[in-house]
PDB file with SEQRES, HELIX, SHEET and CRYST1 records, atoms N, CA, C and O in Angstrom:
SEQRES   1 A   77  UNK UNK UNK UNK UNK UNK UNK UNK UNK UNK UNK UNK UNK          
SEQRES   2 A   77  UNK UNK UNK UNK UNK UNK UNK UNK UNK UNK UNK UNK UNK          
SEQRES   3 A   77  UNK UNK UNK UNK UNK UNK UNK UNK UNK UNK UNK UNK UNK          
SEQRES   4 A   77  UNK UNK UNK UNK UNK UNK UNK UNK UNK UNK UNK UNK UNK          
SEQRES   5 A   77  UNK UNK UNK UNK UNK UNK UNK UNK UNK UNK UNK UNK UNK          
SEQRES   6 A   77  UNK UNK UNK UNK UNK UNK UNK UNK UNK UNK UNK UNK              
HELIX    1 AA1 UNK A    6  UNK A   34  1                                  29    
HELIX    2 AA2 UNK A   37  UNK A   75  1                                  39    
CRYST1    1.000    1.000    1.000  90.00  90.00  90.00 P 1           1          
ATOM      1  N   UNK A   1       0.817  -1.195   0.000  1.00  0.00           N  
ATOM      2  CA  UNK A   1       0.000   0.000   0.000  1.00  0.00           C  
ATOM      3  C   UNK A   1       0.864   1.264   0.000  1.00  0.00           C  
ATOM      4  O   UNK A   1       0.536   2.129  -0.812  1.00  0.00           O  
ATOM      5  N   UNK A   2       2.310   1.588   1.080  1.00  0.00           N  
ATOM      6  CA  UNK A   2       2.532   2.475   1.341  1.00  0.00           C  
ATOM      7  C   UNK A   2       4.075   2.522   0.391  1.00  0.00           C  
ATOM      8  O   UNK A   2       4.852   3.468   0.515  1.00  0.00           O  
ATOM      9  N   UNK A   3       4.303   1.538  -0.397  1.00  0.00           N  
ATOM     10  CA  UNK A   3       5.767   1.519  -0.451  1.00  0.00           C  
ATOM     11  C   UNK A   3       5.476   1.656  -2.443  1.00  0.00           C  
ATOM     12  O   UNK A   3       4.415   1.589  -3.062  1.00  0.00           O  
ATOM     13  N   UNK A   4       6.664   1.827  -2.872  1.00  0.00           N  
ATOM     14  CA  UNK A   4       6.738   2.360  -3.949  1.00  0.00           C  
ATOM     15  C   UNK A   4       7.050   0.978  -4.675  1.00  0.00           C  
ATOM     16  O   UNK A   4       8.039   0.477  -4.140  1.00  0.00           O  
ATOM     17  N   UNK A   5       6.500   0.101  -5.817  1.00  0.00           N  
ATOM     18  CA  UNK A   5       6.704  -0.996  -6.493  1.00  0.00           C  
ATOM     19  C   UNK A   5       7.790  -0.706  -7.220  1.00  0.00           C  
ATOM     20  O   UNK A   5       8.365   0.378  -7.115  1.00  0.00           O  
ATOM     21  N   UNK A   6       8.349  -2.086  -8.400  1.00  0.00           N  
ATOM     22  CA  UNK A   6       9.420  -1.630  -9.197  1.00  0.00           C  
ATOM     23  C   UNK A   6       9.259  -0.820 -10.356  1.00  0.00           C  
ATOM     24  O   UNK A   6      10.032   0.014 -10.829  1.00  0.00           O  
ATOM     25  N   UNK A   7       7.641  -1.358 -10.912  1.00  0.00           N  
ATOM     26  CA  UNK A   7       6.990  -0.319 -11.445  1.00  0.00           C  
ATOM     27  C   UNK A   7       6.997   1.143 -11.939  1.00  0.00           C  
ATOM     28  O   UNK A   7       7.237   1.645 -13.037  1.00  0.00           O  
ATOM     29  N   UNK A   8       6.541   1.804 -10.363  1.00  0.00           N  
ATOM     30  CA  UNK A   8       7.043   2.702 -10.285  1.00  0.00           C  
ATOM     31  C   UNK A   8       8.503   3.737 -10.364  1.00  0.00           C  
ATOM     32  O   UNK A   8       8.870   4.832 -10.791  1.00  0.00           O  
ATOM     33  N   UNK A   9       8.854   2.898  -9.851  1.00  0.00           N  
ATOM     34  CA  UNK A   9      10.921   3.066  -9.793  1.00  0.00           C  
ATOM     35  C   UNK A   9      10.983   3.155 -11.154  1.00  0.00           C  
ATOM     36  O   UNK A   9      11.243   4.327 -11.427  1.00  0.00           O  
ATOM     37  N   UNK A  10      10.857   2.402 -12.283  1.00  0.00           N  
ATOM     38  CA  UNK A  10      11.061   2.414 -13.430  1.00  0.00           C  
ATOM     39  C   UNK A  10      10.610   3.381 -14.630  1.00  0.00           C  
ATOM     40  O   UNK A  10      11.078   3.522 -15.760  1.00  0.00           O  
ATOM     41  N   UNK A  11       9.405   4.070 -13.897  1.00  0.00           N  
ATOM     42  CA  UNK A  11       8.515   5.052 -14.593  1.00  0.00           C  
ATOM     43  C   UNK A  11       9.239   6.184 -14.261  1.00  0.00           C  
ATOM     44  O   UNK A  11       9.528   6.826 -15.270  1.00  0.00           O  
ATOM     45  N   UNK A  12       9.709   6.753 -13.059  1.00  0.00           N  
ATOM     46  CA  UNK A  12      10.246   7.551 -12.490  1.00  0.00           C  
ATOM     47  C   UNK A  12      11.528   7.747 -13.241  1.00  0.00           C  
ATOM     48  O   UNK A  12      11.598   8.816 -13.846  1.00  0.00           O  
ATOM     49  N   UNK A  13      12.810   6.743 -13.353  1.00  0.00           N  
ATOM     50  CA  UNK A  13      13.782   6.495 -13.809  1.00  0.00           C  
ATOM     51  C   UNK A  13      13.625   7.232 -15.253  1.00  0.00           C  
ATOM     52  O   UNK A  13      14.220   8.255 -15.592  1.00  0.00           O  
ATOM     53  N   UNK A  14      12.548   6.369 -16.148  1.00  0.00           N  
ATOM     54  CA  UNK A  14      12.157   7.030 -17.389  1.00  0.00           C  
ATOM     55  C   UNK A  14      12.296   7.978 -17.645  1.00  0.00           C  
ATOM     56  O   UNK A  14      13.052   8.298 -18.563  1.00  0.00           O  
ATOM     57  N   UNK A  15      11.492   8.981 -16.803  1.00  0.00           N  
ATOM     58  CA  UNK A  15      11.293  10.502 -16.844  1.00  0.00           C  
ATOM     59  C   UNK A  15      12.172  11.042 -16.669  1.00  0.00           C  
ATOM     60  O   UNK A  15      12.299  12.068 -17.338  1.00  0.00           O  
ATOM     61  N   UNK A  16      13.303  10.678 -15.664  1.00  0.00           N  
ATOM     62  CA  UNK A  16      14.312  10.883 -15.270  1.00  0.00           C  
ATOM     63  C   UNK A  16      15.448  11.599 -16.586  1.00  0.00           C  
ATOM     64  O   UNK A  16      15.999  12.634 -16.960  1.00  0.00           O  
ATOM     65  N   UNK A  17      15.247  10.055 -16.900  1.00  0.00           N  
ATOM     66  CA  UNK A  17      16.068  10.240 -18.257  1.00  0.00           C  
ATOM     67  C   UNK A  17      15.746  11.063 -19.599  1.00  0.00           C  
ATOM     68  O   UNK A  17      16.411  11.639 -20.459  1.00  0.00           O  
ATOM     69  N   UNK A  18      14.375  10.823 -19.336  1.00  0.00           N  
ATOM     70  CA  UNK A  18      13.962  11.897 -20.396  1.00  0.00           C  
ATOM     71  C   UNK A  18      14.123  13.588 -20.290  1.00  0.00           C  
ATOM     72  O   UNK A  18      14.403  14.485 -21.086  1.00  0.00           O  
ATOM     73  N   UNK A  19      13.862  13.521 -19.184  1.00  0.00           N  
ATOM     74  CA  UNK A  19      13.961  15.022 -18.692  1.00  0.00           C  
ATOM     75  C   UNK A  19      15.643  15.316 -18.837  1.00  0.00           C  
ATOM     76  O   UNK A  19      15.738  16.529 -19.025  1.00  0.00           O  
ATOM     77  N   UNK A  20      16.779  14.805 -18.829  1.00  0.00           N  
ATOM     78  CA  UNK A  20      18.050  15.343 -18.187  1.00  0.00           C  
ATOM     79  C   UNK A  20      18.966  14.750 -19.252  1.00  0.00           C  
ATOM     80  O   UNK A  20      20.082  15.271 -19.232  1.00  0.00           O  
ATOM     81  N   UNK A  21      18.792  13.739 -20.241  1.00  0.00           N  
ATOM     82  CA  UNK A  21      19.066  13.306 -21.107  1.00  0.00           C  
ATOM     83  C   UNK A  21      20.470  12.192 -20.457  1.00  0.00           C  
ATOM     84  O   UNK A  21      21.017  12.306 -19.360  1.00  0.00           O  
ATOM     85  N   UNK A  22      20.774  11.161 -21.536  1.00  0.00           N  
ATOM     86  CA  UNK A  22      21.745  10.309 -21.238  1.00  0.00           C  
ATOM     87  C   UNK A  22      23.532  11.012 -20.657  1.00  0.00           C  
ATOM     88  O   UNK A  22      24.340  10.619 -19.817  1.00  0.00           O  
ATOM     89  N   UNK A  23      23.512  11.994 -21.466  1.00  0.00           N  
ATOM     90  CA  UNK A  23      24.996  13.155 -21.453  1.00  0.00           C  
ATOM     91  C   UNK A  23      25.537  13.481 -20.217  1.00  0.00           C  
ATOM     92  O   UNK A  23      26.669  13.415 -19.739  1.00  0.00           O  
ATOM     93  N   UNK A  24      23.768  14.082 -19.561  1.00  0.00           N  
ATOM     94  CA  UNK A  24      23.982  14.863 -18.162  1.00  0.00           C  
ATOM     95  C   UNK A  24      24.085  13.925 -17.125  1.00  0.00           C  
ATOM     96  O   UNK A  24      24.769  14.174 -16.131  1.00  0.00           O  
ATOM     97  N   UNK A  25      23.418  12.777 -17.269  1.00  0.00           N  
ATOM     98  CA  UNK A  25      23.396  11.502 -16.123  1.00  0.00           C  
ATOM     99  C   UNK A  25      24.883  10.960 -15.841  1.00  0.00           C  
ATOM    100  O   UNK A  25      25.480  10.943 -14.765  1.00  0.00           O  
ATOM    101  N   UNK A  26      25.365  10.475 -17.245  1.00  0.00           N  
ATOM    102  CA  UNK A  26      26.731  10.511 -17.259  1.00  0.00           C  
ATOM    103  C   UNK A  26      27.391  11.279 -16.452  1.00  0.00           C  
ATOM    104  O   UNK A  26      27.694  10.762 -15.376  1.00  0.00           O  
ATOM    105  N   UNK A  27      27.734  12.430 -16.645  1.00  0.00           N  
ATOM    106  CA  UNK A  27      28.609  13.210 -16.034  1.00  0.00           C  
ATOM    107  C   UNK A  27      28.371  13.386 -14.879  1.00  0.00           C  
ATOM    108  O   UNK A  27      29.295  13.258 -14.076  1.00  0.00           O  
ATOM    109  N   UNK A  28      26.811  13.803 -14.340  1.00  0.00           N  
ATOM    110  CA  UNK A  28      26.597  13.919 -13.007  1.00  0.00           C  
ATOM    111  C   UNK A  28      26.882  12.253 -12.256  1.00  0.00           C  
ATOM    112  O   UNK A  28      27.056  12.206 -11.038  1.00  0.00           O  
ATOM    113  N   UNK A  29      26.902  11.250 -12.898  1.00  0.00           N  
ATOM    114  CA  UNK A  29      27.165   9.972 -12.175  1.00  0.00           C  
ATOM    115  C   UNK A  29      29.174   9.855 -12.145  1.00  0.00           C  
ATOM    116  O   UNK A  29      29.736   9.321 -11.188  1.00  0.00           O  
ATOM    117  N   UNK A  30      29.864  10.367 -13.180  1.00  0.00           N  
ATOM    118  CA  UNK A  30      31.522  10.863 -13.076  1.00  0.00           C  
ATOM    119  C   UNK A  30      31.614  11.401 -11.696  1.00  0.00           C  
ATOM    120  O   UNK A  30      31.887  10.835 -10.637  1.00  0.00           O  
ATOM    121  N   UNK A  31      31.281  12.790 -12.003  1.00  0.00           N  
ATOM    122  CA  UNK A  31      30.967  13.416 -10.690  1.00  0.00           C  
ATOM    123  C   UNK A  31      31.092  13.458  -9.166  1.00  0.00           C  
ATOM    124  O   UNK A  31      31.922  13.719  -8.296  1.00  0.00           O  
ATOM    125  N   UNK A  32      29.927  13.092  -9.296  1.00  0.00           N  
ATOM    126  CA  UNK A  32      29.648  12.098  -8.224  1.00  0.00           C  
ATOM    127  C   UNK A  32      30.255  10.903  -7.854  1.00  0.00           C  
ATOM    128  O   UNK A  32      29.851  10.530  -6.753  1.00  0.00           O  
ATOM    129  N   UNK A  33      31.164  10.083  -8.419  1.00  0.00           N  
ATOM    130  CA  UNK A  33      31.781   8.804  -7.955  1.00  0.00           C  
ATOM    131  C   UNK A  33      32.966   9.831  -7.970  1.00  0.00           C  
ATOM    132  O   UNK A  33      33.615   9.467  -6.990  1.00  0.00           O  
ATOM    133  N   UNK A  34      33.529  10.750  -8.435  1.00  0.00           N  
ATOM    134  CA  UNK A  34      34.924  11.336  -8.100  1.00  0.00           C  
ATOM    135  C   UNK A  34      35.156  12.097  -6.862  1.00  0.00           C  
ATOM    136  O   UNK A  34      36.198  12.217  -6.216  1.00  0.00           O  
ATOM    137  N   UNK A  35      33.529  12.780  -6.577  1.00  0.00           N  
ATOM    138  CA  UNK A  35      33.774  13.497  -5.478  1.00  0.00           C  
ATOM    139  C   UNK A  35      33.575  12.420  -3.975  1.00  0.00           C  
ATOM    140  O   UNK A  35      33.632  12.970  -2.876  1.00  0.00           O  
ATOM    141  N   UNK A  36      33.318  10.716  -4.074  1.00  0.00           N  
ATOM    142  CA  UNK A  36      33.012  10.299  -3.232  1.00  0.00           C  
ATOM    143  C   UNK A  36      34.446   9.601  -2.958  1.00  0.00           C  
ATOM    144  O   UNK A  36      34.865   9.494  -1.805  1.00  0.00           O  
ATOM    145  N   UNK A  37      35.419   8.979  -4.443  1.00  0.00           N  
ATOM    146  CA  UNK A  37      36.549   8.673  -3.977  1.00  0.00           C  
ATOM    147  C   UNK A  37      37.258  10.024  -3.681  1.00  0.00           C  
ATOM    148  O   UNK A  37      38.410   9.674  -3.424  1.00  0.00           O  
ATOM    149  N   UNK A  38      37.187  11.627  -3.558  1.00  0.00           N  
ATOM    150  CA  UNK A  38      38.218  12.272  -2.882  1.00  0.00           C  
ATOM    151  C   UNK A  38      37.367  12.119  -1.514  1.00  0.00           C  
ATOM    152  O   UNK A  38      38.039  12.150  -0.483  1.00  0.00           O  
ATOM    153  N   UNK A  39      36.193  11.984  -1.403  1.00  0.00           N  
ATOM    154  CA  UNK A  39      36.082  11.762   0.274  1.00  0.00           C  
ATOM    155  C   UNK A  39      36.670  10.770   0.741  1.00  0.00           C  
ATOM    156  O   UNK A  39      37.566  11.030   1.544  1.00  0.00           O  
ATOM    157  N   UNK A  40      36.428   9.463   0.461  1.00  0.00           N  
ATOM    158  CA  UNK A  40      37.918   8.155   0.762  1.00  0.00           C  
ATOM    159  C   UNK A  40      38.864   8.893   0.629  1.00  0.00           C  
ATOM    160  O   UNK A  40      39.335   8.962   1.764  1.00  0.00           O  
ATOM    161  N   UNK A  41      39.491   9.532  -0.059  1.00  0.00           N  
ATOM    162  CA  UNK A  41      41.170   9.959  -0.052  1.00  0.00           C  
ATOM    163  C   UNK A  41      41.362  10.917   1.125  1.00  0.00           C  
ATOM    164  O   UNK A  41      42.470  11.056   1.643  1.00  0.00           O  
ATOM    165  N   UNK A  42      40.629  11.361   1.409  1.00  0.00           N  
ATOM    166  CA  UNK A  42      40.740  12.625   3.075  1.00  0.00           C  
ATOM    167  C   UNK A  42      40.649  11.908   4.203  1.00  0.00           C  
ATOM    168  O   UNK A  42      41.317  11.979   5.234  1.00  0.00           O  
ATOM    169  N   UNK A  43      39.635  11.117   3.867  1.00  0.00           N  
ATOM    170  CA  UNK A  43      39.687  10.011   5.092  1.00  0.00           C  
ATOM    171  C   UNK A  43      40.337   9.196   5.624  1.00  0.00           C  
ATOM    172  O   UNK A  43      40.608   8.912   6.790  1.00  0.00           O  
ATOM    173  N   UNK A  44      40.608   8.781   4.543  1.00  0.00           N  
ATOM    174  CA  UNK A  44      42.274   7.389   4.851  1.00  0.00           C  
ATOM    175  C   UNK A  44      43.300   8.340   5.170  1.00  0.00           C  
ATOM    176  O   UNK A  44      43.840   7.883   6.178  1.00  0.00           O  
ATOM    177  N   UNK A  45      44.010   9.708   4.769  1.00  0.00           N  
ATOM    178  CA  UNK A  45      44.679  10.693   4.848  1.00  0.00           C  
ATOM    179  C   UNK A  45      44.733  11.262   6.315  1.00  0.00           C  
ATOM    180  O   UNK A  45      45.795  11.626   6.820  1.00  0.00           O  
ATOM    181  N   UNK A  46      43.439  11.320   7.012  1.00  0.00           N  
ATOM    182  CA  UNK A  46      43.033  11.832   8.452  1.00  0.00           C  
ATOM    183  C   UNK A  46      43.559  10.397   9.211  1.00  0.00           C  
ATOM    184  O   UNK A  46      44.279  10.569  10.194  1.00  0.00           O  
ATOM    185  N   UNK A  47      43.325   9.340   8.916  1.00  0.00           N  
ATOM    186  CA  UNK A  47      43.386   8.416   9.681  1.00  0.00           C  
ATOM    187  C   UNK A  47      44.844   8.126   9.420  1.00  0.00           C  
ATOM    188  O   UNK A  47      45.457   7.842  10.450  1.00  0.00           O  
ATOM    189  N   UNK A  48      45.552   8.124   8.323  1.00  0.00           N  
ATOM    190  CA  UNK A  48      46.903   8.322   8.272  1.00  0.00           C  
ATOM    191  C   UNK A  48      47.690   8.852   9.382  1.00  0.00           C  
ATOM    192  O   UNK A  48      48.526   8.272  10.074  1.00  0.00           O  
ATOM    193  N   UNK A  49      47.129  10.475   9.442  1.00  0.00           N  
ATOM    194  CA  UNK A  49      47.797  11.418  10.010  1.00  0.00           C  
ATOM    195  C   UNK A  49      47.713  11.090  11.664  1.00  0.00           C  
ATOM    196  O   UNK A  49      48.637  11.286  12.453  1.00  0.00           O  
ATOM    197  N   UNK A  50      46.135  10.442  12.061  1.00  0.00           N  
ATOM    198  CA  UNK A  50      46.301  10.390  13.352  1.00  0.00           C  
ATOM    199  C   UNK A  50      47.284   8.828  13.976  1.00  0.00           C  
ATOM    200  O   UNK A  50      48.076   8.836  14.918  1.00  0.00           O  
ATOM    201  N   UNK A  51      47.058   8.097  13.454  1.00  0.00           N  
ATOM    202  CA  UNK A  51      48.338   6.902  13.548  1.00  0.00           C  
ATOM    203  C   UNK A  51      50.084   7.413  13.288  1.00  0.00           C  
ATOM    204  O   UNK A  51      50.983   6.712  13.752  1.00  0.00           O  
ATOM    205  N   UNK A  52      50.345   8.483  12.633  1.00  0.00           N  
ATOM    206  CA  UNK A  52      51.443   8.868  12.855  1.00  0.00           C  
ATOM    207  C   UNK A  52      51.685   9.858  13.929  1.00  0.00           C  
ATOM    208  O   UNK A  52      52.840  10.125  14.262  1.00  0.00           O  
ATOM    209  N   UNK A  53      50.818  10.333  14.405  1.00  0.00           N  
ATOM    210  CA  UNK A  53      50.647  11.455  15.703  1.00  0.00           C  
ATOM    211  C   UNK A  53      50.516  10.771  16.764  1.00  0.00           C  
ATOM    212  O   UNK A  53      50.865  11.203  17.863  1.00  0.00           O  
ATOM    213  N   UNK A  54      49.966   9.543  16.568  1.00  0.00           N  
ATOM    214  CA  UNK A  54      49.890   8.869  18.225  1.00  0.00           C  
ATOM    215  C   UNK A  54      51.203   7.547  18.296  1.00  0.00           C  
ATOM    216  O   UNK A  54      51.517   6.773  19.200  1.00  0.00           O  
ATOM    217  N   UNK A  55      51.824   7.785  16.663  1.00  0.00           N  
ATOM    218  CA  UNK A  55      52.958   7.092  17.341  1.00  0.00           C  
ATOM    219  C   UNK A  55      54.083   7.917  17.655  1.00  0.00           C  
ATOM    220  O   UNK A  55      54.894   7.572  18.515  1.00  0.00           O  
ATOM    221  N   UNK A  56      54.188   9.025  16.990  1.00  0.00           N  
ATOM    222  CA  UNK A  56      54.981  10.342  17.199  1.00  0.00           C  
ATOM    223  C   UNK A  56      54.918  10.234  19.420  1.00  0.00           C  
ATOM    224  O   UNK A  56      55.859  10.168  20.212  1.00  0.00           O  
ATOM    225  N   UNK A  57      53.644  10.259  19.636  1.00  0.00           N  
ATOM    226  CA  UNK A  57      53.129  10.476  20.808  1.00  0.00           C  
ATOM    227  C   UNK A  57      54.403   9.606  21.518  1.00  0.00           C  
ATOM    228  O   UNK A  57      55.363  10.082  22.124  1.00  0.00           O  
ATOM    229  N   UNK A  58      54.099   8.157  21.243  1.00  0.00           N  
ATOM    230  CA  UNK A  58      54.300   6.959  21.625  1.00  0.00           C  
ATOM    231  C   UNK A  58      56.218   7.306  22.416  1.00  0.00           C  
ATOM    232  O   UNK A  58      56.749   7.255  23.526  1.00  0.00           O  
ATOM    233  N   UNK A  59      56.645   7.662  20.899  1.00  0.00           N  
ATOM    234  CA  UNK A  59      58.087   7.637  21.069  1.00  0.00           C  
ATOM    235  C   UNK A  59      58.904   8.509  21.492  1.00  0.00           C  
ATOM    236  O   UNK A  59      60.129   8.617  21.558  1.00  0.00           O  
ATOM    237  N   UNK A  60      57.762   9.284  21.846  1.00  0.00           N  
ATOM    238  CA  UNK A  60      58.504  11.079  22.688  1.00  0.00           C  
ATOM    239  C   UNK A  60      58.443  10.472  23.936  1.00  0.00           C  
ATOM    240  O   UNK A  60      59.504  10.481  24.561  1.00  0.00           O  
ATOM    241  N   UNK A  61      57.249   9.815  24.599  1.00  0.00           N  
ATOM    242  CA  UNK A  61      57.591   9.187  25.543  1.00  0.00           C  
ATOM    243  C   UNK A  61      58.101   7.948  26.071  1.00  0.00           C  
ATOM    244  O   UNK A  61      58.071   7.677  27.272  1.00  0.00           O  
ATOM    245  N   UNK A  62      58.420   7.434  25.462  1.00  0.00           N  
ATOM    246  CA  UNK A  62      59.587   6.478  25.321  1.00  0.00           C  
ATOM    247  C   UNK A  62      60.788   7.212  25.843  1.00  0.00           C  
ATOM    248  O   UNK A  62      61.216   6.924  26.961  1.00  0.00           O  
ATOM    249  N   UNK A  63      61.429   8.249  25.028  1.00  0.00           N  
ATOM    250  CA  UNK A  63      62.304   8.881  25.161  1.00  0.00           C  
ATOM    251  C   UNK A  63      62.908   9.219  26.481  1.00  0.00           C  
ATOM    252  O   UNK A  63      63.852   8.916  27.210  1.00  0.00           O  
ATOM    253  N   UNK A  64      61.883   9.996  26.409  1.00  0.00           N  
ATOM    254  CA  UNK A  64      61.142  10.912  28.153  1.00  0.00           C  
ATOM    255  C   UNK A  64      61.728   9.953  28.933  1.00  0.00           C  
ATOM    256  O   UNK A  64      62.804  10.187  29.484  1.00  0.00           O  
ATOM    257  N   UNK A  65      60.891   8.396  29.113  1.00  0.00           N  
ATOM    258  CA  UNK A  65      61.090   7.602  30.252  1.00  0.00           C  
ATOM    259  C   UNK A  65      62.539   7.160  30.077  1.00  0.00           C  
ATOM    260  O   UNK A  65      63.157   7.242  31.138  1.00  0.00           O  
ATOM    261  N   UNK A  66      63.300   6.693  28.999  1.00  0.00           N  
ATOM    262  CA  UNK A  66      64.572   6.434  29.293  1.00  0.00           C  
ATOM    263  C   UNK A  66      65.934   7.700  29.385  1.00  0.00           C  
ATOM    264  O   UNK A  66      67.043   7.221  29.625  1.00  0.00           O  
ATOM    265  N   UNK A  67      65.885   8.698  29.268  1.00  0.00           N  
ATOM    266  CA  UNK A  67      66.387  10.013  29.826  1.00  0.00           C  
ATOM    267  C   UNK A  67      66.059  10.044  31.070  1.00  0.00           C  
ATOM    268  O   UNK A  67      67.038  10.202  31.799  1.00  0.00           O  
ATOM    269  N   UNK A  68      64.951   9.945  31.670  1.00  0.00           N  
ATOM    270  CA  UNK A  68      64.795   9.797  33.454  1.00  0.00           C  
ATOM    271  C   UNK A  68      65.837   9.616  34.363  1.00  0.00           C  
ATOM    272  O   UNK A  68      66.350  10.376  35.184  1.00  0.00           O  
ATOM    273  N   UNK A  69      66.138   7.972  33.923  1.00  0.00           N  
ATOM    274  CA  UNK A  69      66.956   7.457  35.246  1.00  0.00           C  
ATOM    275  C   UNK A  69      68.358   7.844  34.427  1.00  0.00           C  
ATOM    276  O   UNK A  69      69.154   6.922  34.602  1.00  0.00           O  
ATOM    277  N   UNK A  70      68.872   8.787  33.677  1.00  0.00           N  
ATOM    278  CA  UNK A  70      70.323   9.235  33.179  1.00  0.00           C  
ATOM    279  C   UNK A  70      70.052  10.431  33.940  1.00  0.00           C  
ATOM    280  O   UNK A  70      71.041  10.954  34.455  1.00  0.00           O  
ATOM    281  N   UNK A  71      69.039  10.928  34.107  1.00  0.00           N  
ATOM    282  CA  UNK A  71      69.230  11.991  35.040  1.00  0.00           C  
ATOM    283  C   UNK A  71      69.856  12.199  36.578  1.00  0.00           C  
ATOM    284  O   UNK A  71      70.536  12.961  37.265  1.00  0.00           O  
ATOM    285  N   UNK A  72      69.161  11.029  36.595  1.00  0.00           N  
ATOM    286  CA  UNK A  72      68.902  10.560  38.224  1.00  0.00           C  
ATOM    287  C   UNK A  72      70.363  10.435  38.410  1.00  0.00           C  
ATOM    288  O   UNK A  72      70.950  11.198  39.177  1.00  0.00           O  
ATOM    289  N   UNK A  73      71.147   9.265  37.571  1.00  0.00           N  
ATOM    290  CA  UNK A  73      72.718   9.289  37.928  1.00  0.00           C  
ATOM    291  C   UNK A  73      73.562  10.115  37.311  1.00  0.00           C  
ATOM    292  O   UNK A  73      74.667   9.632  37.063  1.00  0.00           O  
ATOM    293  N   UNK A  74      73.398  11.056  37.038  1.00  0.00           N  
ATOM    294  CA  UNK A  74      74.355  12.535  36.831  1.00  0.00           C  
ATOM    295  C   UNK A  74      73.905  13.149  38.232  1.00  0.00           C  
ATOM    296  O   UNK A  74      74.804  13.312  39.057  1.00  0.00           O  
ATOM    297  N   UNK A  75      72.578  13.513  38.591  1.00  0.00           N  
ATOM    298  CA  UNK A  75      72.878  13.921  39.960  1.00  0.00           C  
ATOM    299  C   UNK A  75      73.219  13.501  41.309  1.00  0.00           C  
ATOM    300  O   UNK A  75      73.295  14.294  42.247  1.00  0.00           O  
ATOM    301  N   UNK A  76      73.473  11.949  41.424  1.00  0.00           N  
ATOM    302  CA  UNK A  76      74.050  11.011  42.131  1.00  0.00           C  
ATOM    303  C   UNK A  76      75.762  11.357  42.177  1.00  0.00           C  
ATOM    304  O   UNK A  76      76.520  11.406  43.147  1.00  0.00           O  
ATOM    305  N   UNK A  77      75.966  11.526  41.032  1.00  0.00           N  
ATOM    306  CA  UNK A  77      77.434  11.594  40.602  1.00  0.00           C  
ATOM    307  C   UNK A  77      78.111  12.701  41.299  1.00  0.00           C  
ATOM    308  O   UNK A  77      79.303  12.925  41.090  1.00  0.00           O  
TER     309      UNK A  77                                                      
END                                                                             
């Protein structure tokens, strides 16, 4: 009752095409799949960036903790 058949989908589609022609669908479907792989490319890029920042993180303190106890025995000394 409330849902749209395939029917319909197909009539719609029609018009679709009729109205905007094969040329423009094309391109707007280019488009559109280019602007969705540069959204993948920012994304993997962000997630890039934060795995090198939290290992950046990682190894400053690393550092940190083994400089500690060289401290400790220079002022022992």
């Amino acid at each position: 009752m409330g849902g749209i058949s395939i029917w319909q989908l197909l009539i719609i589609a029609l018009i679709v095409v009729l109205l905007f022609g094969t040329k423009k669908l094309r391109s707007l479907g280019g488009d559109l799949g280019g602007a969705v792989k540069g959204f993948k490319n920012a994304m993997a890029n962000e997630d890039d960036k934060k795995a090198i920042e939290e290992k950046e993180v990682a190894q400053t303190s690393q550092q940190a903790e083994e400089k500690k106890p060289e401290s400790k025995d220079k002022e022992q000394a």
